[in-house]
C-alpha positions as CSV (number, residue, x, y, z in Angstrom):
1,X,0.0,0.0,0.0
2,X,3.0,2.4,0.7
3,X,4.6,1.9,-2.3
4,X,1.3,2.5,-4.4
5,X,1.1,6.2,-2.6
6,X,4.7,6.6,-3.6
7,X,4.2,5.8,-6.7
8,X,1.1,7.9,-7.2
9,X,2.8,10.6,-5.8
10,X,5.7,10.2,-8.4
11,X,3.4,10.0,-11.6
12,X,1.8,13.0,-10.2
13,X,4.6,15.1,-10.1
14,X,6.6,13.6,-13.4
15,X,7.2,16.4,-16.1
16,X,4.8,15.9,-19.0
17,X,7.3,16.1,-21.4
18,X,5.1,15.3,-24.4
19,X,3.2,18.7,-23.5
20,X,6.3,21.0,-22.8
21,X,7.6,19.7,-26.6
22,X,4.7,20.5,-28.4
23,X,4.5,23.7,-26.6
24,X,8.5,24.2,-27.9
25,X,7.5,22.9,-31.4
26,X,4.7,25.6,-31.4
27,X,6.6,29.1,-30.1
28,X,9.4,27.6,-32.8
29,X,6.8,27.4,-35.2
30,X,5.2,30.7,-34.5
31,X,7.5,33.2,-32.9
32,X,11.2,32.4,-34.2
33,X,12.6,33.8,-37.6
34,X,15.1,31.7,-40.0
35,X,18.3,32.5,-38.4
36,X,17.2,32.2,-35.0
37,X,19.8,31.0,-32.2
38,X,18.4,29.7,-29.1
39,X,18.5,27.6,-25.7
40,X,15.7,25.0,-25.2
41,X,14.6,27.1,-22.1
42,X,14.3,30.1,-23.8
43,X,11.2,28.9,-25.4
44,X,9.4,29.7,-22.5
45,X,8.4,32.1,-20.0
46,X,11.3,33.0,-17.3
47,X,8.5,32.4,-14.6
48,X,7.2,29.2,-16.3
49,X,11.0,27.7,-17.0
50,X,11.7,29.1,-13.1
51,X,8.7,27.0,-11.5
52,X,10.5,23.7,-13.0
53,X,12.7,21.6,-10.4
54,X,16.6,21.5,-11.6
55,X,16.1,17.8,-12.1
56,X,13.1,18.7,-14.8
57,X,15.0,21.1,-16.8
58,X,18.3,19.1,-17.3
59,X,15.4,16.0,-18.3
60,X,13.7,18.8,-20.9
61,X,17.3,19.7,-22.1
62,X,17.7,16.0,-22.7
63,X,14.4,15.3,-23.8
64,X,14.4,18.6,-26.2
65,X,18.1,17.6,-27.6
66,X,17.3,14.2,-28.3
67,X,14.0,14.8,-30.0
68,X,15.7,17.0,-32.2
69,X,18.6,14.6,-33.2
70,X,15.5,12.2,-34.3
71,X,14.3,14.9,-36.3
72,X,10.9,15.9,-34.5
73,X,11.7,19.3,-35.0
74,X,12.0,19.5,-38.5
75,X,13.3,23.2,-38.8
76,X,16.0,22.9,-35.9
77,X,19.1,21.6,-35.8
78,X,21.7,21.9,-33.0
79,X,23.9,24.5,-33.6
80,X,26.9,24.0,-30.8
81,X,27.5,25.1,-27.2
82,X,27.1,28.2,-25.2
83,X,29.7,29.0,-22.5
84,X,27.6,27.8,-20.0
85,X,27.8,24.5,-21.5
86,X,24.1,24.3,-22.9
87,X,23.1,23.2,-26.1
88,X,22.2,25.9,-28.6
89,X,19.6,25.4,-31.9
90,X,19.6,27.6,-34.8
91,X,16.0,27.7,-36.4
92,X,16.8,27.4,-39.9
93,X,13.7,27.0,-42.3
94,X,10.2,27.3,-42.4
């Protein structure tokens, strides 16, 4: 019985990553130009990306990197490292 509250608890509070990548897919698709460098956080909101545990955003950076190696966002493409170590994208077509 324990371990079904834990677990409850856990699924409860698991990042829906499924919903934070379409909402990525649809700023990308609707406020970025051709051209456009940019960190997977800065999609979003400094209050929204701010609420997230640091556990969720490094699992989003992850998440966000490896759904664009698979191709899932058709007009990205990594684009190298910041000097902070994080991945940057370059939006670069339509």
């Amino acid at each position: 019985m324990y371990n079904d509250i834990i677990s409850d608890i856990l699924k409860r509070e698991r990042m829906d990553y499924k919903k934070w990548i379409e909402e990525a897919q649809n700023i990308i698709n609707t406020k970025l130009q051709i051209g456009d460098i940019f960190e997977a956080k800065s999609l979003f909101e400094p209050f929204k990306w701010n609420e997230l545990k640091k556990g969720e955003k490094t699992g989003f950076g992850i998440h966000f990197s490896n759904e664009v190696k698979e191709g899932t966002f058709q007009s990205v493409k990594f684009y190298g490292k910041a000097k902070n170590n994080h991945n940057l994208y370059i939006k670069y077509k339509e």
